[in-house]
C-alpha positions as CSV (number, residue, x, y, z in Angstrom):
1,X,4.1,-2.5,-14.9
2,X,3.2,-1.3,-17.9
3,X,3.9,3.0,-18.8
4,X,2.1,5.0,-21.0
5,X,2.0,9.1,-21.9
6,X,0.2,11.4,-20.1
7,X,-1.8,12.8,-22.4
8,X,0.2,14.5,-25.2
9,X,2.8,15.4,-22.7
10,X,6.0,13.5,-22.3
11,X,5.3,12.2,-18.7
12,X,4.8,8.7,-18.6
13,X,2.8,6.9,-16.0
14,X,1.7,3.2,-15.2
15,X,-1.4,2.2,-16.9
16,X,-3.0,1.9,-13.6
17,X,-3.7,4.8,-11.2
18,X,-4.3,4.5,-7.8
19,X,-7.2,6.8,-7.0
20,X,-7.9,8.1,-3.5
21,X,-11.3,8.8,-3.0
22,X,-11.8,5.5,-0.9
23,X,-9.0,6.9,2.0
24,X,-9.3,10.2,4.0
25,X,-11.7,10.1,7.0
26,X,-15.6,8.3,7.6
27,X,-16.6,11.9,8.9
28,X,-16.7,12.4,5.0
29,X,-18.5,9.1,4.3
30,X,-18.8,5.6,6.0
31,X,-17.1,3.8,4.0
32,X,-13.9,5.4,3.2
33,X,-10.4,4.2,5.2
34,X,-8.6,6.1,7.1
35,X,-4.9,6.7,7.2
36,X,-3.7,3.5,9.0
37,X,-5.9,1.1,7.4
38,X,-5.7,2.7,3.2
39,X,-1.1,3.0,4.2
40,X,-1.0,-0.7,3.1
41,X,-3.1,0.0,-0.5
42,X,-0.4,3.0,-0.9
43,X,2.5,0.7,-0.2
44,X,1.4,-2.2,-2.1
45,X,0.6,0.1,-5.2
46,X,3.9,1.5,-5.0
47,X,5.8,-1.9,-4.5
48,X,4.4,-2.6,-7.9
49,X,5.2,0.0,-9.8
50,X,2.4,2.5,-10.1
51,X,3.6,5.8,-9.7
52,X,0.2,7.9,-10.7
53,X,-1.3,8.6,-7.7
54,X,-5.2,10.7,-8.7
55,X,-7.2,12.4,-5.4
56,X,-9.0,15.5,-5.3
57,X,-9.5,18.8,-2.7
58,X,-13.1,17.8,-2.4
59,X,-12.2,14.0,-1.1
60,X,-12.8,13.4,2.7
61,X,-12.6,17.5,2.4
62,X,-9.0,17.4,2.0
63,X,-7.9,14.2,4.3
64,X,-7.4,12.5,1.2
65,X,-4.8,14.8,0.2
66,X,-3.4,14.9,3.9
67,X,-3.2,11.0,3.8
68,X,-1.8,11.0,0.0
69,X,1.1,13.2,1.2
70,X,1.8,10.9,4.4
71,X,2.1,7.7,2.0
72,X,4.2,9.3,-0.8
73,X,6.8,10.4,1.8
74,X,6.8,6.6,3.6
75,X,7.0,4.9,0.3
76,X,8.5,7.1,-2.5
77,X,10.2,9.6,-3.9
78,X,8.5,12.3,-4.6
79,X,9.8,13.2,-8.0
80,X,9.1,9.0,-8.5
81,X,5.7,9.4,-8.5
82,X,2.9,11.3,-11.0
83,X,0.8,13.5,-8.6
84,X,-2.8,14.2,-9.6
85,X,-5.4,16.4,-8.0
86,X,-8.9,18.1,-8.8
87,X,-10.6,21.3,-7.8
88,X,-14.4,22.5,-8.4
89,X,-16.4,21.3,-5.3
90,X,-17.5,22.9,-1.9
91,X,-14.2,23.1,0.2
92,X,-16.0,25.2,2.8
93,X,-19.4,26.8,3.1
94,X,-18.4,30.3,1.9
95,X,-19.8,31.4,-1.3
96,X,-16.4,31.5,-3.1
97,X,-15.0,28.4,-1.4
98,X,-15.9,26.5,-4.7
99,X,-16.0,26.5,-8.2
100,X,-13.9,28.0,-11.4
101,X,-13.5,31.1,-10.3
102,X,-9.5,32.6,-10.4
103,X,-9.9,32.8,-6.3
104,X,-11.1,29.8,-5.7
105,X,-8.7,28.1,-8.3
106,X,-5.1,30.2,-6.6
107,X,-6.9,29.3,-2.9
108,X,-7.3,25.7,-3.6
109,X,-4.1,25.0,-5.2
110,X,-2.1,26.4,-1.8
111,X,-4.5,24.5,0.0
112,X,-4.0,20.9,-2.1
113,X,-0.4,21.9,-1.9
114,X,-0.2,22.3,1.6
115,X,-2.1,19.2,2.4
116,X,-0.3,16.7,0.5
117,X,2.9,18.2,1.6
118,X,4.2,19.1,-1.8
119,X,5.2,22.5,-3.5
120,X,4.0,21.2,-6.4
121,X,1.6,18.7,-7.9
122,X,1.7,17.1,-11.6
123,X,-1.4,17.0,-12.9
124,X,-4.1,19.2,-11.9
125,X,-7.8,18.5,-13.1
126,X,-10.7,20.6,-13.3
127,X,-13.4,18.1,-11.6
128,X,-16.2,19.5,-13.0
129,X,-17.2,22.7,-15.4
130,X,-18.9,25.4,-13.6
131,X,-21.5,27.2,-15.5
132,X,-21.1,29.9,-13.7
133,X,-17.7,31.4,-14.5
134,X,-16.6,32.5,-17.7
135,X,-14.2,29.7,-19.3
136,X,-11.8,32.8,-19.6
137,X,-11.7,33.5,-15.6
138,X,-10.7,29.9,-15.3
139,X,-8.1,29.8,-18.4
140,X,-6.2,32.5,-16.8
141,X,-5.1,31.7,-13.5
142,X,-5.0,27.7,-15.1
143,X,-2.3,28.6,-17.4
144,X,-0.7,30.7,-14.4
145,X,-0.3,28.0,-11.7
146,X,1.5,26.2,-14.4
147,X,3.7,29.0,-15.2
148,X,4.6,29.5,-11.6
149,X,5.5,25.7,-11.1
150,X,2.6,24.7,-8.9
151,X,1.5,22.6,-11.6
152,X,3.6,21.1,-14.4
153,X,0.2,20.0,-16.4
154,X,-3.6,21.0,-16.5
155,X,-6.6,19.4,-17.4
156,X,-10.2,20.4,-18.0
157,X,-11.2,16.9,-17.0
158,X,-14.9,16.7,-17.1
159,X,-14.8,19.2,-20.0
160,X,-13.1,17.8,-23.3
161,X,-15.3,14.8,-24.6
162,X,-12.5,12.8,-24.8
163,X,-11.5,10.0,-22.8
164,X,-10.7,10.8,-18.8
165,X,-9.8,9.0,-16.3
166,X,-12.2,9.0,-13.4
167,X,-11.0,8.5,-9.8
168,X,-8.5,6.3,-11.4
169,X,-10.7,3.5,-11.7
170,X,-12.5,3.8,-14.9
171,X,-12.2,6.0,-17.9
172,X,-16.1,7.9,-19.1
173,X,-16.6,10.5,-22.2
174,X,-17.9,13.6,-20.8
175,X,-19.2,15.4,-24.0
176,X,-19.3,18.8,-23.4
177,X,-20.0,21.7,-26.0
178,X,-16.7,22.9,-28.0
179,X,-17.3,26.5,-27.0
180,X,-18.0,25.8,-23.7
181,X,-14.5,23.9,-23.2
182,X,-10.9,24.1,-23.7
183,X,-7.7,22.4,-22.9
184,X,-5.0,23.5,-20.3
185,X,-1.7,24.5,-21.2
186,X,0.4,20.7,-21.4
């Protein structure tokens, strides 16, 4: 397997990351796997050498998370393996149970946290930039959950106009206005 940095950190991670939006729960959509039947894509992934692992809150509403956390501790090490998740999208139907906003970022942190059975995560993404909440609301509490060791790296994902990676399976350009984004603290 091949490593590279993460970003301008000094992390490095296998070229390929195994993204999780396919494995959670068909409640969420039909054709996602559920725990028993996406274990074997985990294991295999991890048998050769990928240790970047990308899901997000909003996948299978959280069983993605759930089923992330099951695999990690049947095949690896946790400190073995680069941990990605994403917030922005509906978790819930209340009105602050999505978005950027500094409660919905500090709620859905403990809640990825507690799902993947982790107390902390190594990457965490901003999924999608939300128009609605001043980028200095979402800064703040950003540069906080690093600070406090829930996450050793942030990312405005869908916000830089630079190359992201996208459920792990592709990388896209999301061009975004300068003012209107900025990078996490790395």
């Amino acid at each position: 397997m091949q490593y590279v940095r993460l970003g301008s950190t000094g992390v490095r991670v296998s070229r390929i990351c195994l993204g999780t939006m396919t494995y959670g729960t068909t409640k969420w959509r039909d054709w996602v796997l559920d725990e028993e039947d996406a274990l074997p894509f985990y294991r295999r992934a991890i048998e050769q050498g990928i240790n970047f692992i990308d899901t997000a809150d909003m996948y299978s509403r959280g069983v993605s998370e759930e089923v992330t956390g099951h695999a990690i501790k049947k095949f690896a090490q946790r400190d073995q393996i680069i941990l990605a998740s994403k917030v922005y999208n509906p978790m819930g139907d209340g009105p602050n149970d999505r978005g950027l906003s500094r409660k919905h970022i500090m709620d859905a942190i403990d809640a990825s946290l507690r799902r993947l059975g982790t107390d902390y995560v190594d990457l965490y993404q901003i999924h999608r930039y939300d128009s609605e909440t001043p980028v200095e609301e979402t800064i703040e509490p950003a540069a906080h959950i690093v600070v406090g060791g829930w996450v050793l790296a942030d990312y405005f994902e869908q916000c830089l106009g630079s190359e992201t990676i996208d459920g792990g399976s592709s990388l896209t350009t999301a061009p975004r206005p300068a003012s209107a984004c900025t990078t996490g603290a790395m």
